[in-house]
SELOZA-38595 format. One line per 10 residues: number of its first residue (from 0); their letters; for each residue x negated, y negated, z of N, C-alpha, C, O, CB. Coordinates in steps of 0.1 Angstrom, whole numbers, plus 5000, padded with zeros to 4 digits. Each point is the difference from the previous one (the first is absolute). Glycine has a CB too. Example, Ala and Ser with C-alpha at 12.3 -4.5 7.8 and 13.67 -1.06 7.14 Angstrom:
REM SELOZA-38595
0) as) 4868 5057 5078 5009 4988 5000 4991 4988 5000 4990 5000 5007 5029 5012 5005 ~ 4985 4977 4981 4991 4989 5000 5008 4989 5008 4995 4989 5001 4993 5017 4977
REM end
This chain:
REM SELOZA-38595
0) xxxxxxxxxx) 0444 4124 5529 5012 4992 4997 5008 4999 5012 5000 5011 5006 4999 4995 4970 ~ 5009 4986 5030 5006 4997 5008 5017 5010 5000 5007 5002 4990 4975 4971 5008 ~ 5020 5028 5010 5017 5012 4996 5006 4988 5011 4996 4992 5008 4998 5046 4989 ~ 5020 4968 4999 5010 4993 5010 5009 5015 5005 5005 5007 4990 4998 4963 4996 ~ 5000 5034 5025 5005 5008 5013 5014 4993 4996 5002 4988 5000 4976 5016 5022 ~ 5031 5005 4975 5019 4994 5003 5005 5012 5011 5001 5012 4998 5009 4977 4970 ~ 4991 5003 5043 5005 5011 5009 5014 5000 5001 5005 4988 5001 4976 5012 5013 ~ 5028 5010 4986 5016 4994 5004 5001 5000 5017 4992 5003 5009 5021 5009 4966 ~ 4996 4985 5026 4999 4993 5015 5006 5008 5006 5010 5005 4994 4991 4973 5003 ~ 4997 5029 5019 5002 5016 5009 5018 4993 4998 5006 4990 4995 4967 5021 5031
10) xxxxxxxxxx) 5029 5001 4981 5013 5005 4999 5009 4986 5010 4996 4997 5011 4996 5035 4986 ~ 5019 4962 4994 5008 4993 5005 5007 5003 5012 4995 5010 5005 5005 4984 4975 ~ 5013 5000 5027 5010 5005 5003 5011 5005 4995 5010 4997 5006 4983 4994 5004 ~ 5009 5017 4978 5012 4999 4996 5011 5006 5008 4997 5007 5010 4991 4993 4972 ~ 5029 4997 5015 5008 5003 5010 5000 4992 5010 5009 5004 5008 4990 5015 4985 ~ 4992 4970 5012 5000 4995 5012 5004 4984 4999 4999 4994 4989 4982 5026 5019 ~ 5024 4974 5003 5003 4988 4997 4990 4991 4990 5002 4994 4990 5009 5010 5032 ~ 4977 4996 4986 4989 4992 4990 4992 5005 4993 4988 4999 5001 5013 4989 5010 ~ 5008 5020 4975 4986 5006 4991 4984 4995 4998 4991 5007 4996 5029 4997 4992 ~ 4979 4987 5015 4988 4993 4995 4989 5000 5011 4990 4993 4999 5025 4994 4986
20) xxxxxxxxxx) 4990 5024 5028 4984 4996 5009 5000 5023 4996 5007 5009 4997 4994 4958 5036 ~ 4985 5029 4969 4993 5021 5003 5014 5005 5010 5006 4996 5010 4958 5002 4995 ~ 5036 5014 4985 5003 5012 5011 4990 5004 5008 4989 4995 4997 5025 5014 4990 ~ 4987 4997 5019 4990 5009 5013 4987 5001 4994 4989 4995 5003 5030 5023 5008 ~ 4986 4991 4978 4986 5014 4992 4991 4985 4991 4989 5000 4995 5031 5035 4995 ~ 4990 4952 5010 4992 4992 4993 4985 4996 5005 4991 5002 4992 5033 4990 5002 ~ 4974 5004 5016 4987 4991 5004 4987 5015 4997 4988 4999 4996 5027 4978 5028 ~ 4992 5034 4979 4989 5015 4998 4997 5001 4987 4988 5002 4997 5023 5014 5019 ~ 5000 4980 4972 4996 4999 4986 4992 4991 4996 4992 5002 4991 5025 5006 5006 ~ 4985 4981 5010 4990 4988 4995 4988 5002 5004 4991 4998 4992 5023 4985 5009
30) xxxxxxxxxx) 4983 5022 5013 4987 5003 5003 4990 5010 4995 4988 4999 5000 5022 4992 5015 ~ 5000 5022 4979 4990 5007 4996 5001 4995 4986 4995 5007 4991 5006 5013 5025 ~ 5004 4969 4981 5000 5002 4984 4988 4984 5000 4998 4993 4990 5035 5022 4999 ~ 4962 4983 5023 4990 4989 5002 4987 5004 5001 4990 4994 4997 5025 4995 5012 ~ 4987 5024 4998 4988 5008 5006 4995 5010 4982 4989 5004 4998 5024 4998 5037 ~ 4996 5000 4956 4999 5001 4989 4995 4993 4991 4992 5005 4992 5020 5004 5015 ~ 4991 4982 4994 4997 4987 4991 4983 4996 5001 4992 4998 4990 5036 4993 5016 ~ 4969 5007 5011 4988 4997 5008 4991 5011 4995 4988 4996 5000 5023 4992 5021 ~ 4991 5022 4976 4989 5015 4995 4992 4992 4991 4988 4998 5000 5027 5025 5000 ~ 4999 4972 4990 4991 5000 4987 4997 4983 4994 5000 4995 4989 5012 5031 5005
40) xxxxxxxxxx) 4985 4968 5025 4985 4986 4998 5005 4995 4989 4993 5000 4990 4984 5009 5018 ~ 5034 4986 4993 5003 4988 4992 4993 4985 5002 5002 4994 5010 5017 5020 4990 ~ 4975 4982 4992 4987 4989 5002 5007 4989 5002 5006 4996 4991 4977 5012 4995 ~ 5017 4987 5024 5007 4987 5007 5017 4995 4997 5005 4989 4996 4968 5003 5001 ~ 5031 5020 5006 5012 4998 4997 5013 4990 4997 5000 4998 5012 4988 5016 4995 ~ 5020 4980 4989 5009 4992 4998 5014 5006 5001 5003 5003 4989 4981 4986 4999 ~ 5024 5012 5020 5008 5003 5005 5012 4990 4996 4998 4989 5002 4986 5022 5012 ~ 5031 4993 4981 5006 4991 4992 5011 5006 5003 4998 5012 5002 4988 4980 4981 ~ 5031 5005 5019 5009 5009 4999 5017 4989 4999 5002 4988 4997 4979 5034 5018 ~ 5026 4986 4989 5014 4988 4994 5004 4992 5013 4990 4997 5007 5023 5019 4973
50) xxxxxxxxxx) 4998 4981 5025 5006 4991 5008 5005 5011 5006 4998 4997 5012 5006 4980 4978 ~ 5001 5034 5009 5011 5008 5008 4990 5005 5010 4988 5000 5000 5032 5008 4982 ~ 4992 4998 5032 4989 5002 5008 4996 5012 5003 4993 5002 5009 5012 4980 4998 ~ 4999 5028 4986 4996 5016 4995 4988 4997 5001 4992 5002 5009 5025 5008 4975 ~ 4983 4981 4998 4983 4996 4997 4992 5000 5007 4992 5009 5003 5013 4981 4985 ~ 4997 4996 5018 4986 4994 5008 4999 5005 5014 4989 4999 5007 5013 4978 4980 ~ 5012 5031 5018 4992 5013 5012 4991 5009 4992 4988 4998 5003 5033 5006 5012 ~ 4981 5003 4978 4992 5006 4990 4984 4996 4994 4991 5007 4998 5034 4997 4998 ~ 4977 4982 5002 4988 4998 4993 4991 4996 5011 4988 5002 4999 5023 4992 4977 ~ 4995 4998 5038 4991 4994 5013 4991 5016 5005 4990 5000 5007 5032 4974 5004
60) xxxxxxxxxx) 4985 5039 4985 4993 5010 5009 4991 5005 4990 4990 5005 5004 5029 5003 5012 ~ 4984 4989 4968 4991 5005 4992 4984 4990 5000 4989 5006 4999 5037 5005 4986 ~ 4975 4975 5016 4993 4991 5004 4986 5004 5007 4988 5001 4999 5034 4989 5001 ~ 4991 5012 5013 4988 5003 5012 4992 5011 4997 4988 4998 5001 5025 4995 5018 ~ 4990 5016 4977 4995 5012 4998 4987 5003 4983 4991 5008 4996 5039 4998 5019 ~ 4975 4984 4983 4988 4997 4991 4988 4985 5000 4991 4996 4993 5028 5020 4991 ~ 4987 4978 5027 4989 4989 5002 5003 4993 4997 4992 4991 5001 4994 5014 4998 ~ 5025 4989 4995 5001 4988 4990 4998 4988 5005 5006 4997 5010 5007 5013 4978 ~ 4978 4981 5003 4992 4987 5012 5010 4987 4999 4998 4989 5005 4972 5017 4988 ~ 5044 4998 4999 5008 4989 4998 5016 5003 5006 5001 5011 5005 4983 4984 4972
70) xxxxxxxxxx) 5026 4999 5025 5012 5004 5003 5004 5001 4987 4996 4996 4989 5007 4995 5034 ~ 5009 5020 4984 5004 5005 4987 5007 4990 4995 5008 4993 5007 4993 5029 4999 ~ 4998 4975 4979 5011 4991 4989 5009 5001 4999 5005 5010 5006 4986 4988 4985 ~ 5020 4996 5001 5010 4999 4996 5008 4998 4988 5003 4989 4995 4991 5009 5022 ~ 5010 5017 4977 5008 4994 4984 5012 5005 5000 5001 5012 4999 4981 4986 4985 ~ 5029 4993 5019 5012 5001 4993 5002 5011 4989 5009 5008 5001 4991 4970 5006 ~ 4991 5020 4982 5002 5012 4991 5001 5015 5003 5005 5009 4994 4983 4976 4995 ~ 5005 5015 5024 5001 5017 5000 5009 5006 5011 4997 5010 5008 4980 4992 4984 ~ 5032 4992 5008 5016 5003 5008 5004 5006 4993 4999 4996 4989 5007 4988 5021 ~ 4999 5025 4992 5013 5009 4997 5011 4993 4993 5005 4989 5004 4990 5024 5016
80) xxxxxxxxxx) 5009 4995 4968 5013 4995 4995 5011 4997 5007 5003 5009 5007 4991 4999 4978 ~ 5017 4979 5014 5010 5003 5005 5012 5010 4995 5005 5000 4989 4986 4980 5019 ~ 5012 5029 5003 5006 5010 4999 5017 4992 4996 5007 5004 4991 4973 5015 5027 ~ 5022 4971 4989 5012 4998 4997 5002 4992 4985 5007 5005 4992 4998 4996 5034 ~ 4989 4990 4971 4995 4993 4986 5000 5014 4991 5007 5001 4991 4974 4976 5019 ~ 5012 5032 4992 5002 5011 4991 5015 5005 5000 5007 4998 4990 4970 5009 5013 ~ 5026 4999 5010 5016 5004 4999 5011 4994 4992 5008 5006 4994 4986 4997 5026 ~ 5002 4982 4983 5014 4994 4992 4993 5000 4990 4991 5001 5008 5023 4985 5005 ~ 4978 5014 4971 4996 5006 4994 5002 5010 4993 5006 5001 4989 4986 4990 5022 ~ 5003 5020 4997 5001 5013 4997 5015 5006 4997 5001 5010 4992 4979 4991 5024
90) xxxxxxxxxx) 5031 4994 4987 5012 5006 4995 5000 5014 5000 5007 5004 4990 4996 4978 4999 ~ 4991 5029 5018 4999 5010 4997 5004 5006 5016 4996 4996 5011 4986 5000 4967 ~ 5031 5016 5018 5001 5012 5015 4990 5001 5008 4990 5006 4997 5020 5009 4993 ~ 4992 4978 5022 4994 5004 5014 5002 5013 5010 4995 5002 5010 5007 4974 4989 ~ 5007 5032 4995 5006 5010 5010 4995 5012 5002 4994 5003 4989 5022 4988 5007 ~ 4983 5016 5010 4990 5011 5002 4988 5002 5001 4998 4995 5012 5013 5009 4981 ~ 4976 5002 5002 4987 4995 5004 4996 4990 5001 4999 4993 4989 4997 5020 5005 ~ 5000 4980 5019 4995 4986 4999 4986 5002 4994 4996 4988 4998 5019 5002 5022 ~ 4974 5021 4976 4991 4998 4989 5005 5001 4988 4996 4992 4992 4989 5014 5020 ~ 5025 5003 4984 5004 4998 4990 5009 4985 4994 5000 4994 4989 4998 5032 5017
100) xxxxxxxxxx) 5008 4973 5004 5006 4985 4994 4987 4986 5001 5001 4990 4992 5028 5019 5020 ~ 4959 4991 4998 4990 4987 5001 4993 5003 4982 4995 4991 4993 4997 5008 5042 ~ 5009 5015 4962 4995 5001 4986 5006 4998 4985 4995 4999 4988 4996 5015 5027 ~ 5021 4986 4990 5013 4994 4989 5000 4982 5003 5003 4992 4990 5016 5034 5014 ~ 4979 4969 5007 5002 4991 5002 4986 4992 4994 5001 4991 4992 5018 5017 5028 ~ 4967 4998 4985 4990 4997 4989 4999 4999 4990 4997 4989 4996 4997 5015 5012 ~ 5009 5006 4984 4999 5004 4987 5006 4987 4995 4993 4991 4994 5008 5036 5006 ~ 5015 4971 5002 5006 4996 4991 4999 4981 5008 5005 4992 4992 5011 5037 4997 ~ 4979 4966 5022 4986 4986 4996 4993 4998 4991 5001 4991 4992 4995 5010 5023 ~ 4997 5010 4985 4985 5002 4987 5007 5001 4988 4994 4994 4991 4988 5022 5023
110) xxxxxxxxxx) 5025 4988 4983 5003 4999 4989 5010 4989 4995 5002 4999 4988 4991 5022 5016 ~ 5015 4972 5005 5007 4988 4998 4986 4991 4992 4999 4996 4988 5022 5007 5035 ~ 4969 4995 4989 4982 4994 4993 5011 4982 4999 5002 4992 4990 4978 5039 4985 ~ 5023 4968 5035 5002 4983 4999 4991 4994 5008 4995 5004 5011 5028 4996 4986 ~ 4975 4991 4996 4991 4988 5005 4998 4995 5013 4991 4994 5004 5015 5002 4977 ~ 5003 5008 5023 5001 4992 5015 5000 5011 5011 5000 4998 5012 5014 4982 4979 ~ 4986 5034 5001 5005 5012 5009 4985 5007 5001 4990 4995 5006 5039 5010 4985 ~ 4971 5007 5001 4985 5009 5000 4989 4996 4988 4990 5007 4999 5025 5013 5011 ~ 4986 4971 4984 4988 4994 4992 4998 4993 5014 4990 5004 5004 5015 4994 4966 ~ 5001 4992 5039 4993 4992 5004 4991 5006 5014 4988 4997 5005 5029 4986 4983
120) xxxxxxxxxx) 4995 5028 5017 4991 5006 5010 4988 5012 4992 4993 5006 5009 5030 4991 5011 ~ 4974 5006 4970 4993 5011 4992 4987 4990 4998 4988 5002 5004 5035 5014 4982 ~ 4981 4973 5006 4989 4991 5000 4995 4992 5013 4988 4998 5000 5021 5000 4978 ~ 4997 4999 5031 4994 4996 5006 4988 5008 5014 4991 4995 5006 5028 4991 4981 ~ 4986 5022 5012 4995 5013 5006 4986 5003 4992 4991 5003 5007 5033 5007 4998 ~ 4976 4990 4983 4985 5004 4992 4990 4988 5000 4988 5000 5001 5025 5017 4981 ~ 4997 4972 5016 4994 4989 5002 4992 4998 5015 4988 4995 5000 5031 4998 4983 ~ 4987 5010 5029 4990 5001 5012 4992 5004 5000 4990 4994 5005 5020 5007 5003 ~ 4991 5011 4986 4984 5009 5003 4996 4997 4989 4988 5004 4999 5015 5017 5014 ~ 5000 4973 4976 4984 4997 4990 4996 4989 5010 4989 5000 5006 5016 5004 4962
130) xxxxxxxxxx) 5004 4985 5033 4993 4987 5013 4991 5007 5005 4988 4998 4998 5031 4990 5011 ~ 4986 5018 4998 4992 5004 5019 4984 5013 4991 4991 5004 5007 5045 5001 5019 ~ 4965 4996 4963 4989 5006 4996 4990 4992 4996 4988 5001 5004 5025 5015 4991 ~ 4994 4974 4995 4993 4988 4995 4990 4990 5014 4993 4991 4997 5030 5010 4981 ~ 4979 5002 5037 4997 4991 5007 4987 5012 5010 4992 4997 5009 5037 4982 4988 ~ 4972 5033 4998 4991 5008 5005 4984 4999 4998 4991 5005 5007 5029 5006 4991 ~ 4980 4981 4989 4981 5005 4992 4998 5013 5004 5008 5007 5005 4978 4970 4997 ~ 5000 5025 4995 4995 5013 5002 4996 5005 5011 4998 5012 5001 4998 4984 4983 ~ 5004 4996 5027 4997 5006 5013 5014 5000 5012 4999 4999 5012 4975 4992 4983 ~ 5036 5012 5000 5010 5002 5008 5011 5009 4993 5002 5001 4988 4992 4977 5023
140) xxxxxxxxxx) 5014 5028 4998 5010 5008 4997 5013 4992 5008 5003 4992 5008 4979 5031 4988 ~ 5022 4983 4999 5020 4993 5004 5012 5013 5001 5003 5010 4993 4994 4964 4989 ~ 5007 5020 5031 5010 5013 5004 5018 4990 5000 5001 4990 5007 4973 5029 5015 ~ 5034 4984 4972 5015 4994 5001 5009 5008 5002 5005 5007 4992 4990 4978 4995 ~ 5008 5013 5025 5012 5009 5007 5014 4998 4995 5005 4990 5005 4982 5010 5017 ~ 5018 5005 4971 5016 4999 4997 5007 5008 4999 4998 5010 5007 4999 4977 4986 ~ 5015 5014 4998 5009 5005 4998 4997 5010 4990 4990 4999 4992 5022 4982 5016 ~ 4999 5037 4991 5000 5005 4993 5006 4999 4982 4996 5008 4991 5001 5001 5034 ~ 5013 4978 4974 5001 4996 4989 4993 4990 4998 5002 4999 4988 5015 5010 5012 ~ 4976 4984 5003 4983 4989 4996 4993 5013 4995 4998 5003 4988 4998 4972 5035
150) xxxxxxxxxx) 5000 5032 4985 4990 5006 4990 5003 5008 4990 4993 5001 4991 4995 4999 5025 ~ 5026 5009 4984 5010 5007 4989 4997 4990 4985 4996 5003 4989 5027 5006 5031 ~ 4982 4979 4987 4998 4990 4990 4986 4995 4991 5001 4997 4989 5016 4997 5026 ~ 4973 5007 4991 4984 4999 4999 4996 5011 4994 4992 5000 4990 5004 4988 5030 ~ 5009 5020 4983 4994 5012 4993 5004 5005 4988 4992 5005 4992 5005 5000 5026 ~ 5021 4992 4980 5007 5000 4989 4995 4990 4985 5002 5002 4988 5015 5003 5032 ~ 4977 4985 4988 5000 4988 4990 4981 5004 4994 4995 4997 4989 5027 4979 5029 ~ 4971 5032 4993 4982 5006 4991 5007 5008 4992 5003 4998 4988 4974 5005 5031 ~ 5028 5007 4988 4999 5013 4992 5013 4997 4987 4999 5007 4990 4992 5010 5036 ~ 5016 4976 4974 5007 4998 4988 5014 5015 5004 5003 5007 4991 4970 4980 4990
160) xxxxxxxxxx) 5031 5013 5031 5015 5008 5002 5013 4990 4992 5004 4988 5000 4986 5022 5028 ~ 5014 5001 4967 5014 4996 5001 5010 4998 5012 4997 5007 5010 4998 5002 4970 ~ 5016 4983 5020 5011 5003 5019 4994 5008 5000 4988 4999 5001 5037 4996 5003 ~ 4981 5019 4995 5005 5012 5006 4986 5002 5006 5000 5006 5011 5020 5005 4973 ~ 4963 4985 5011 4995 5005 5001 4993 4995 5018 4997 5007 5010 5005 5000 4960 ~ 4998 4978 5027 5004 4990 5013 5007 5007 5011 4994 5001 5011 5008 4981 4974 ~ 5010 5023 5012 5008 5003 5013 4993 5009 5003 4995 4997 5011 5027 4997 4985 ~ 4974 5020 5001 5000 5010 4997 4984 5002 5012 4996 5009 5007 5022 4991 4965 ~ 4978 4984 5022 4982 5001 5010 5005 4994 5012 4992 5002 5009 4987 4994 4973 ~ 5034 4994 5023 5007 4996 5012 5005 5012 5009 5001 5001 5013 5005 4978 4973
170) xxxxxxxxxx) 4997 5029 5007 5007 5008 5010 4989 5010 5009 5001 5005 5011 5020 4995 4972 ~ 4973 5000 5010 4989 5011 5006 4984 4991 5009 4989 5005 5003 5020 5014 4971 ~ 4995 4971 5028 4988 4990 5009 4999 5001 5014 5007 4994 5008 4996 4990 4976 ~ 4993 5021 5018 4994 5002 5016 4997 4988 5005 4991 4992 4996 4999 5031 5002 ~ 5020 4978 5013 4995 4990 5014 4985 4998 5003 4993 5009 5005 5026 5000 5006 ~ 4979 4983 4986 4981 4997 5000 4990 5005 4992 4988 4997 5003 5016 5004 5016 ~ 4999 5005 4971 4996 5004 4989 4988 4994 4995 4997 4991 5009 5025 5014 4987 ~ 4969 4995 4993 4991 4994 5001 4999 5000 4983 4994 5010 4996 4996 4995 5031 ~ 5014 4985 4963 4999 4998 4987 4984 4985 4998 4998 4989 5004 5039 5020 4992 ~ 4954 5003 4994 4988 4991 5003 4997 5000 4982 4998 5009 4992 4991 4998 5040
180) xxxxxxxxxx) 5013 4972 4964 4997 4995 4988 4982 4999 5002 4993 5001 5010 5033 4984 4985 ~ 4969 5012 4991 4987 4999 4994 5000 4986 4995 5008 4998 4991 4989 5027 5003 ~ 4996 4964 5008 5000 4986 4999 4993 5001 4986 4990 5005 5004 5010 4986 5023 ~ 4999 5008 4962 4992 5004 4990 5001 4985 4990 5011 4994 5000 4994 5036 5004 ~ 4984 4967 4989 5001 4985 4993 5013 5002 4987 5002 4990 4993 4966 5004 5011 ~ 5038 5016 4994 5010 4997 4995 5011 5008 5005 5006 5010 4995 4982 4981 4988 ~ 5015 5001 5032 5010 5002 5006 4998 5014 5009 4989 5006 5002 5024 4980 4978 ~ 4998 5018 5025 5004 5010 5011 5002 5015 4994 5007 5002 4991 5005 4978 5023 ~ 4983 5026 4991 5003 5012 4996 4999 5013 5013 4990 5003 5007 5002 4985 4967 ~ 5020 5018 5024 5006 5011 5009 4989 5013 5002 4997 5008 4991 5029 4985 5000
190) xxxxxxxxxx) 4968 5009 5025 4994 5010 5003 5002 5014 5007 4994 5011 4999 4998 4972 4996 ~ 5021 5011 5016 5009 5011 5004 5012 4995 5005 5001 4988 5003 4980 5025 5003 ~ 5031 4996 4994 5011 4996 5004 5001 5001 5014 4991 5001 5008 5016 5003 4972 ~ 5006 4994 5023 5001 5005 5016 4994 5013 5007 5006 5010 5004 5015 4979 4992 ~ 4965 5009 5004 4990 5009 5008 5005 4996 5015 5001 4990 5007 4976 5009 4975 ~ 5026 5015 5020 5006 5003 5015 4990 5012 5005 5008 5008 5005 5021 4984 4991 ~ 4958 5013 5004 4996 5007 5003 4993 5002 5018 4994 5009 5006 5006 4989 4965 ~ 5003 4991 5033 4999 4995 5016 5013 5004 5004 5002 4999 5012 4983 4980 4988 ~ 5025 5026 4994 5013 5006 5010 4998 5016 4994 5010 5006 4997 5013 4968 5006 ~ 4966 5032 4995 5002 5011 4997 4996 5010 5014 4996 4993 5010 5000 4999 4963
200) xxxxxxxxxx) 5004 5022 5030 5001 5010 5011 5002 4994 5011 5012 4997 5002 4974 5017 4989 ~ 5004 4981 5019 5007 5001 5013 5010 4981 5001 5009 4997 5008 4966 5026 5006 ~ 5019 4969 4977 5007 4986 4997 5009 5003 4993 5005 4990 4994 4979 4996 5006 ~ 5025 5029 4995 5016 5000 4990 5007 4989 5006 5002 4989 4995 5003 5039 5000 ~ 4999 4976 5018 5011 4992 5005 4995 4988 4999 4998 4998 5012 5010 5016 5003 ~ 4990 4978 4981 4999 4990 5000 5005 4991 4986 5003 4989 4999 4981 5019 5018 ~ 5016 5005 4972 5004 4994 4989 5021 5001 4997 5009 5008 5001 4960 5002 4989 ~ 5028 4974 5007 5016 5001 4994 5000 4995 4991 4989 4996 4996 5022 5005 5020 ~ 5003 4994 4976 5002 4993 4991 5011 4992 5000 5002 4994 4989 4987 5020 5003 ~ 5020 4984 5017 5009 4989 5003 4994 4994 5017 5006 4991 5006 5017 5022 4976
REM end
């Protein structure tokens, strides 16, 4: 059966003028987490990821590193939520832990569940990857580089989490992480979560989570 690879994308800039290109330790995360990926001969890969450019630095190194005979694609769907669209939203204390407050500030999105807010980014996020599975058949696999709430969301919506339980798999997603679905004739189903076992002994440093 065909699986689909959700990688989250190496480590941003955060704190820096332009959050949205790699830090330093970024392009090291993508590659070993390509050189990871490439072990395990993914059969003509398909390579897929969002518009931001975290992503598609991320997904062009994961690419090379596994052969892929196509350029990488493009879906809108697996962008990252907007943080500020949530904020005003969220109505919820920002002060003090900024994980503690991005998790107050989640929670209480997800649980607003409006139509236009996290049903549409929740759905459309699951909606990608059944797409991008549905276009695999049996002789290909598919790798989609995104965000740690796209796949929070993806995984929330198989496994049947409640919020808390959503946030709860956001906070803990490793920079390059490697969450791998099962393409199955009725539908997708979850085989590991953020497998980070390529940043383990002498690759620690390499693992982060913001």
């Amino acid at each position: 059966m065909p699986v689909i690879h959700l990688v989250r994308h190496a480590q941003a800039s955060f704190g820096a003028a332009d959050y949205d290109v790699l830090s330093p330790i970024g392009p090291e995360q993508a590659s070993a987490t390509g050189r990871a990926l490439a072990a395990r001969k993914p059969r003509d890969p398909l390579v897929v990821a969002g518009s931001l450019t975290r992503q598609r630095e991320t997904a062009r190194a994961v690419a090379e590193a596994v052969g892929a005979a196509e350029p990488v694609g493009e879906d809108l769907r697996l962008n990252e939520y907007d943080f500020i669209t949530m904020v005003s939203g969220g109505k919820v204390a920002t002060d003090g832990d900024p994980q503690k407050a991005l998790d107050r500030l989640l929670l209480a999105w997800i649980e607003q569940d409006a139509p236009d807010g996290w049903q549409a980014f929740s759905g459309g996020a699951l909606a990608a990857v059944t797409e991008l599975g549905a276009r695999l058949g049996q002789g290909r696999d598919g790798i989609a580089v995104t965000s740690g709430g796209v796949i929070a969301a993806i995984c929330g919506a198989l496994l049947g989490l409640p919020p808390a339980g959503v946030v709860a798999v956001n906070r803990v997603m490793v920079n390059t992480s490697i969450t791998t679905l099962l393409v199955g004739a009725r539908g997708l189903n979850l085989l590991t979560l953020n497998d980070h076992a390529h940043f383990t002994g002498d690759a620690e440093n390499l693992r982060t989570y913001r």
